[in-house]
TORBA-978260 format. One record per residue: residue number from 1; residue in one letter; chain; x, y, z of N, C-alpha, C in turn. Coordinates in steps of 0.001 Angstrom, whole numbers. Layout:
BEGIN
SITE/NUM/a/A/X/Y/Z/X/Y/Z/X/Y/Z
...
//
This chain:
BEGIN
SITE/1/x/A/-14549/-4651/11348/-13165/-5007/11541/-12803/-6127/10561
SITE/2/x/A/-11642/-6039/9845/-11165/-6656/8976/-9958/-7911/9471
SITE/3/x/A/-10412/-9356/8945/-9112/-10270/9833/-9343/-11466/8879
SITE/4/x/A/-8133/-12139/8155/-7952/-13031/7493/-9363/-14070/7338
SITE/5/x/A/-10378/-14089/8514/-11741/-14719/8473/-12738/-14496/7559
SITE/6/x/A/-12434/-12595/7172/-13116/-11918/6340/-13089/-12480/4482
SITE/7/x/A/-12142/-13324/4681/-12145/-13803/3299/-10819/-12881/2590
SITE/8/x/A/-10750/-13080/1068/-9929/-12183/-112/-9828/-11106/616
SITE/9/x/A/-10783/-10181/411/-10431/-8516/828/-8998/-8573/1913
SITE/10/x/A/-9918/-9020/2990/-8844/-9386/4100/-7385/-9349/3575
SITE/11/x/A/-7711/-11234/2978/-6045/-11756/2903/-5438/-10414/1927
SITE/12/x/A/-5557/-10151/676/-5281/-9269/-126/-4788/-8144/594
SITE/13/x/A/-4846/-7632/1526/-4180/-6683/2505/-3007/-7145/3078
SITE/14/x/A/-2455/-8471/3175/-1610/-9063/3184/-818/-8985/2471
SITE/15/x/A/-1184/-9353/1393/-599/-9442/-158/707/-9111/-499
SITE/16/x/A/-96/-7794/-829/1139/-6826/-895/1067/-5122/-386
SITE/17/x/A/1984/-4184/-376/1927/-3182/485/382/-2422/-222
SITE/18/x/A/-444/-1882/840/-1571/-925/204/-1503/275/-10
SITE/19/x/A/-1395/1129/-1132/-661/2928/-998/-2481/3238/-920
SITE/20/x/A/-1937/4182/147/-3257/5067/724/-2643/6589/56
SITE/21/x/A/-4099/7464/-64/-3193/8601/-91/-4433/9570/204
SITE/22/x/A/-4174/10664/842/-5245/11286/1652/-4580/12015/2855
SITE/23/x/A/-5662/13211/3642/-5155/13555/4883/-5334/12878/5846
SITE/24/x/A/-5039/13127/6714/-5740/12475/8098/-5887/10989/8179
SITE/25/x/A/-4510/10417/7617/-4233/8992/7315/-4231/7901/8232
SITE/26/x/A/-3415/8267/9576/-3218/7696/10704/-4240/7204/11324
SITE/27/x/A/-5588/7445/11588/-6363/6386/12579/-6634/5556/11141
SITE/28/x/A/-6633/5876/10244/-7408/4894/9338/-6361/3993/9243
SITE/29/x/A/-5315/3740/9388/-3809/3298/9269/-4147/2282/10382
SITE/30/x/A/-4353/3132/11408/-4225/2310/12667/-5205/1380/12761
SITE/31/x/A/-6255/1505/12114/-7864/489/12394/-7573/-494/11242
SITE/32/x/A/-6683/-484/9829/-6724/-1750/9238/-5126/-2401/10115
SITE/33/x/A/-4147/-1873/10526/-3191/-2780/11232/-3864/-3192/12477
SITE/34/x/A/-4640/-2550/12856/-5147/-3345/14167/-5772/-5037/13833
SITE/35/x/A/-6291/-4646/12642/-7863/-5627/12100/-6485/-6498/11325
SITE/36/x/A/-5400/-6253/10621/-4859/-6902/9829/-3285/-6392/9709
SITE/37/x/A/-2817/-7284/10956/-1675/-7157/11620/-160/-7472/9847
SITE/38/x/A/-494/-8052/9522/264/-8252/8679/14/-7407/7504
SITE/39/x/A/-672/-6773/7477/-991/-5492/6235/583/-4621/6381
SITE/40/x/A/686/-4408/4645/2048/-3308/4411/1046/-2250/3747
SITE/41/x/A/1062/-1013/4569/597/-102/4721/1418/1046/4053
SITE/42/x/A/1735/1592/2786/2540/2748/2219/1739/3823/1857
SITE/43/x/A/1711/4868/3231/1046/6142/2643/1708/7218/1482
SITE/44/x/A/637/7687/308/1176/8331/-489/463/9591/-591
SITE/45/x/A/1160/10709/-1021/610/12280/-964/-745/12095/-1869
SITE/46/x/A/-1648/12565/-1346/-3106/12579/-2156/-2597/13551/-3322
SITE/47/x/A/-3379/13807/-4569/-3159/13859/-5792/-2614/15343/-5687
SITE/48/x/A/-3928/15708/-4896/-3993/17613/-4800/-3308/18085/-3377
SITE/49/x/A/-1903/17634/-3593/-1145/17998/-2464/-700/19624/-2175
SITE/50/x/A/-355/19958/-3576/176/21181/-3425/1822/21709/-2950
SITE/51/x/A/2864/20344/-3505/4083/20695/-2626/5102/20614/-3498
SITE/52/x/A/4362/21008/-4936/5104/21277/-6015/5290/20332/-7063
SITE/53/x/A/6437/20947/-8169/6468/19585/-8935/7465/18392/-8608
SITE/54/x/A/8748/18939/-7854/9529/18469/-7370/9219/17095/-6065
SITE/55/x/A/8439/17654/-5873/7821/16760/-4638/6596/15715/-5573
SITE/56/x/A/6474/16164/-6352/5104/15124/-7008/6992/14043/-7798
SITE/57/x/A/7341/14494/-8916/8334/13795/-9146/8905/12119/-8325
SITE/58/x/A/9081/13261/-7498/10061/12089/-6117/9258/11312/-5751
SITE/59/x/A/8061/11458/-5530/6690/10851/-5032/6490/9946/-6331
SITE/60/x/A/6646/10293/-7553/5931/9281/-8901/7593/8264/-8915
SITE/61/x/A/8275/8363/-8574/9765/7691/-8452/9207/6500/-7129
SITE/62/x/A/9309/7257/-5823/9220/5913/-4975/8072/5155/-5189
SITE/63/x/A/6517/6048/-5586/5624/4764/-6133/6082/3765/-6341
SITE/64/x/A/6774/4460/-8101/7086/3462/-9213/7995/1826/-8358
SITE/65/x/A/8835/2529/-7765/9929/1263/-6581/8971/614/-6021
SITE/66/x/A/8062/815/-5264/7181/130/-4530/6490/-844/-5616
SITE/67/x/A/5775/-400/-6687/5381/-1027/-7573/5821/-2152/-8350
SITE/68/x/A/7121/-1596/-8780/8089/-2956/-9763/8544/-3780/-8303
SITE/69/x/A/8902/-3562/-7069/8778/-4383/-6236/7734/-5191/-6026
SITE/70/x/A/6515/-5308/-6167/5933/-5814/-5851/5509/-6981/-7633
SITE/71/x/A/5569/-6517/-8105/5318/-6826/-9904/6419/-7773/-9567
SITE/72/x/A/7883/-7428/-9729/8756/-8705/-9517/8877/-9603/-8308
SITE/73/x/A/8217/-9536/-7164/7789/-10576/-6346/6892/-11717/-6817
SITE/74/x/A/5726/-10529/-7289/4330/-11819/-7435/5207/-12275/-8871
SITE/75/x/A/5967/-12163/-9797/6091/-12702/-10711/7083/-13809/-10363
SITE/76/x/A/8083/-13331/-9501/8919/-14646/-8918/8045/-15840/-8163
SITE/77/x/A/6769/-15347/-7701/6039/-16136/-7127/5238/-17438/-8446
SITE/78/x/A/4340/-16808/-9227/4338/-17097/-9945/5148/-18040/-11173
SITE/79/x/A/6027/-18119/-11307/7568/-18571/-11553/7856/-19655/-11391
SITE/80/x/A/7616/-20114/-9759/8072/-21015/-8779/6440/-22122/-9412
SITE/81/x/A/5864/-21522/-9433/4257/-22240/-9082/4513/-23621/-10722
//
């Protein structure tokens, strides 16, 4: 079980959101928010989804948002320092 005691790994789940991507996502979902209540958890379609190109597209789009969100946070963070 994973909890801010655990050190980096831990806090770093904090951080910023973690993209998972895989089937059968949910208990594994559920065992790091249990262990690390403040974890941002963004599941993403595993590679070999199969739900076209249209759906991979839209999927490489909200990544990308999640991503420059997080790039211009830690950099505003950074910034401040």
């Amino acid at each position: 079980m994973l909890s801010a005691a655990h050190g980096p790994s831990a806090q770093g789940l904090e951080a910023a959101p973690q993209l998972l991507g895989g089937s059968n996502l949910e208990a594994f979902i559920d065992r790091i928010e249990a262990a690390c209540p403040a974890a941002q958890i963004e599941p993403v379609l595993h590679y070999s989804h199969r739900k076209g190109r249209e759906t991979t597209r839209m999927e490489i789009e909200r990544v990308r948002l999640i991503i420059e969100q997080v790039r211009d946070k830690f950099a505003d963070q950074q910034g401040r320092q």
